[in-house]
C-alpha positions as YAML, in Angstrom:
chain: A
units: angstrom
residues:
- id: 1
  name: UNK
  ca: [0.00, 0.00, 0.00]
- id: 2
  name: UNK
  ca: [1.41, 3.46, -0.60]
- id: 3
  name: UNK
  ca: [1.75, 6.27, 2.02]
- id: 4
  name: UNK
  ca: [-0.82, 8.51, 0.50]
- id: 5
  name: UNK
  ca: [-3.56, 5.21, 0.47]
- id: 6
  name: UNK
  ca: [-2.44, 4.74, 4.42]
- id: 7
  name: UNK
  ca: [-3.20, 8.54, 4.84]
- id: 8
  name: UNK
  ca: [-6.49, 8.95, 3.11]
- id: 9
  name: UNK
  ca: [-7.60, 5.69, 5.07]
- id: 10
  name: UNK
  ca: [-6.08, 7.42, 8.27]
- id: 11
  name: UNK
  ca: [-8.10, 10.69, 7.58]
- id: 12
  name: UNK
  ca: [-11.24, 8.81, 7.36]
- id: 13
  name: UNK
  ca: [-10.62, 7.25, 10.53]
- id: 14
  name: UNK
  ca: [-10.09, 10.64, 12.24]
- id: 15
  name: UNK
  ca: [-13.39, 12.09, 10.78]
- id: 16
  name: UNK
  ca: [-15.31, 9.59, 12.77]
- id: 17
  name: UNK
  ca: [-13.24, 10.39, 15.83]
- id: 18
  name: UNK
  ca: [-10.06, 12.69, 16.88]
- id: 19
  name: UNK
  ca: [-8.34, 12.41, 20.18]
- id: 20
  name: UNK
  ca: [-5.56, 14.47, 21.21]
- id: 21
  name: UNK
  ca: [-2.34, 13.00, 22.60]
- id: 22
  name: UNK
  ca: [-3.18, 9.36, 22.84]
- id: 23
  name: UNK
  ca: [-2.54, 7.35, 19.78]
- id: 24
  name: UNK
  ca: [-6.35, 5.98, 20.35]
- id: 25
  name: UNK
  ca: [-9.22, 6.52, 22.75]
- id: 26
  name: UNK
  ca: [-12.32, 4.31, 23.30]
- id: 27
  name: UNK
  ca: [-16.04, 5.30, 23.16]
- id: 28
  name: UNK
  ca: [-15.61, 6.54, 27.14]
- id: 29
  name: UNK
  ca: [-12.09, 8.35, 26.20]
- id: 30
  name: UNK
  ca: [-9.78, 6.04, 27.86]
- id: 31
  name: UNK
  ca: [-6.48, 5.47, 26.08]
- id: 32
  name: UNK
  ca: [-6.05, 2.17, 24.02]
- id: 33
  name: UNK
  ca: [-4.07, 0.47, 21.88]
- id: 34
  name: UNK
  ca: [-4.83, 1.34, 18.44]
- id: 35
  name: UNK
  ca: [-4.69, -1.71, 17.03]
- id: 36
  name: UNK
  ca: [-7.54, -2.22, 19.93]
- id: 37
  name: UNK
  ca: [-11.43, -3.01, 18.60]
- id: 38
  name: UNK
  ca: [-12.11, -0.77, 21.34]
- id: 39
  name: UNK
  ca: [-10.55, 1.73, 19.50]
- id: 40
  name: UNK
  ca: [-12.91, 4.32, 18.34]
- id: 41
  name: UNK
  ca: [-10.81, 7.95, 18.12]
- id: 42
  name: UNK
  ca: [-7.77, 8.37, 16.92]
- id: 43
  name: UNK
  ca: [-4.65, 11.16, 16.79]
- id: 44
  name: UNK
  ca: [-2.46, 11.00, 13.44]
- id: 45
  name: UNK
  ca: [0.13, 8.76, 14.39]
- id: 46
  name: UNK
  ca: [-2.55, 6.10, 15.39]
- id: 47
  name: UNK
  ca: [-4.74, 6.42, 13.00]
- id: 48
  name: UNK
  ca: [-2.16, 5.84, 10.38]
- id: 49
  name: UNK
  ca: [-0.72, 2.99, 12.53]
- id: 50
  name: UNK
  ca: [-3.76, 1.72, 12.50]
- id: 51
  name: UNK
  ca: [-4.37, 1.88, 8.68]
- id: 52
  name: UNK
  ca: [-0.71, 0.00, 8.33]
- id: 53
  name: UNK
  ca: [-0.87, -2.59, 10.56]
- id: 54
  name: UNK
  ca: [2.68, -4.36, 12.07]
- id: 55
  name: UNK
  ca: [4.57, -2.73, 8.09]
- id: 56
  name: UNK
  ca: [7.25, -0.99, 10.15]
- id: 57
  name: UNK
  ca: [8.24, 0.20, 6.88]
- id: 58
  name: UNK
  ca: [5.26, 2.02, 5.93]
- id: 59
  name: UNK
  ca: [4.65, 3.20, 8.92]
- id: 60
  name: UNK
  ca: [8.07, 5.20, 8.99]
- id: 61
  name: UNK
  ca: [7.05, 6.38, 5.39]
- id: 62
  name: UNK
  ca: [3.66, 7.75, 6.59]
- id: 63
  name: UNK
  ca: [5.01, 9.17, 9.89]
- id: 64
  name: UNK
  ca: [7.78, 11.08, 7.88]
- id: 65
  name: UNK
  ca: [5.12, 12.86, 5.64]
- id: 66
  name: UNK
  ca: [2.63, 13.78, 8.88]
- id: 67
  name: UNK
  ca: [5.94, 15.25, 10.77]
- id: 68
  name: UNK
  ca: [6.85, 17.10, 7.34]
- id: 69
  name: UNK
  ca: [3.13, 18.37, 7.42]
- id: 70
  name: UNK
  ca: [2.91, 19.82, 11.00]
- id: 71
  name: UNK
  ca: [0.09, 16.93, 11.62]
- id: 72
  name: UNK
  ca: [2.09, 15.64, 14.91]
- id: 73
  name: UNK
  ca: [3.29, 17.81, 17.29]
- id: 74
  name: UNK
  ca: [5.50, 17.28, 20.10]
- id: 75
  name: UNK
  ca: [4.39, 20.28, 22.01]
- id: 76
  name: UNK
  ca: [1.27, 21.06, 23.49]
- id: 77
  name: UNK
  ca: [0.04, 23.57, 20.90]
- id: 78
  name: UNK
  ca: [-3.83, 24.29, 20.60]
- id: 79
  name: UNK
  ca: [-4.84, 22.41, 18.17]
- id: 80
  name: UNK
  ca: [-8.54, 21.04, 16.91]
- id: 81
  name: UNK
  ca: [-9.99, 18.13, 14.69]
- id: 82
  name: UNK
  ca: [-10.20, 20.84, 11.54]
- id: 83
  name: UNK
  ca: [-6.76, 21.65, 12.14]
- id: 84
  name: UNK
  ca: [-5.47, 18.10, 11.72]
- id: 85
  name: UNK
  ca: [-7.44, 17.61, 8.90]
- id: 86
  name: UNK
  ca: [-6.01, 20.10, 7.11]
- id: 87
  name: UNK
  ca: [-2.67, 19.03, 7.92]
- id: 88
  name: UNK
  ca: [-3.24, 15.71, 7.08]
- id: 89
  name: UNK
  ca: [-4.67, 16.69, 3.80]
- id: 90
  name: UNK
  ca: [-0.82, 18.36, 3.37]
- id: 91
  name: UNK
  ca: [0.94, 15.18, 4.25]
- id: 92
  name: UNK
  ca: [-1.74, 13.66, 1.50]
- id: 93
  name: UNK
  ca: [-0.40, 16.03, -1.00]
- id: 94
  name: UNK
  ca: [3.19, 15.56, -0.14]
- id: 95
  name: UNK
  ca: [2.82, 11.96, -0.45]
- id: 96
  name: UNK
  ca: [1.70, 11.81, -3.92]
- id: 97
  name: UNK
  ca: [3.78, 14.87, -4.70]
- id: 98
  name: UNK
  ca: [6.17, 12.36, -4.55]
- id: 99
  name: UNK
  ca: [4.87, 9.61, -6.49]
- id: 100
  name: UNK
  ca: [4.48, 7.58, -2.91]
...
């Protein structure tokens, strides 16, 4: 699977439901794995994860192109759902920008 298929999957996961810091929250908000059925919201990072299942590979790919596009922080900015979106939408764009 390519990095920009991962990331459009990813986005659609994080339409349905965003969570801010953990990689994955359940229905209540608790933090889970995001491999997890539980697993109902999602930040970037997971959601992607999610999307590439144990491809360490891929995952490094599509983690390189959300860092590039400002759509994970390692600071505790204010940020929102929209925000991400947007951002992910650039990592989208770099991604097949580059063919990937």
């Amino acid at each position: 699977m390519k990095p920009s298929t991962v990331l459009k999957k990813a986005r659609k996961l994080i339409e349905r439901g965003w969570c801010k810091g953990p990689y994955a929250t359940d229905k209540d908000g608790n933090e889970v794995d995001q491999y997890s059925r539980k697993a109902v919201n999602f930040c970037a990072a997971g959601a992607s994860d999610r999307v590439c299942g144990k491809d360490d590979d891929l995952k490094d790919e599509c983690f390189s192109r959300l860092c590039a596009a400002n759509a994970i922080s390692f600071t505790h900015q204010r940020i929102n759902k929209a925000t991400i979106l947007k951002r992910v939408d650039r990592a989208i764009a770099l991604a097949e920008k580059e063919g990937r």
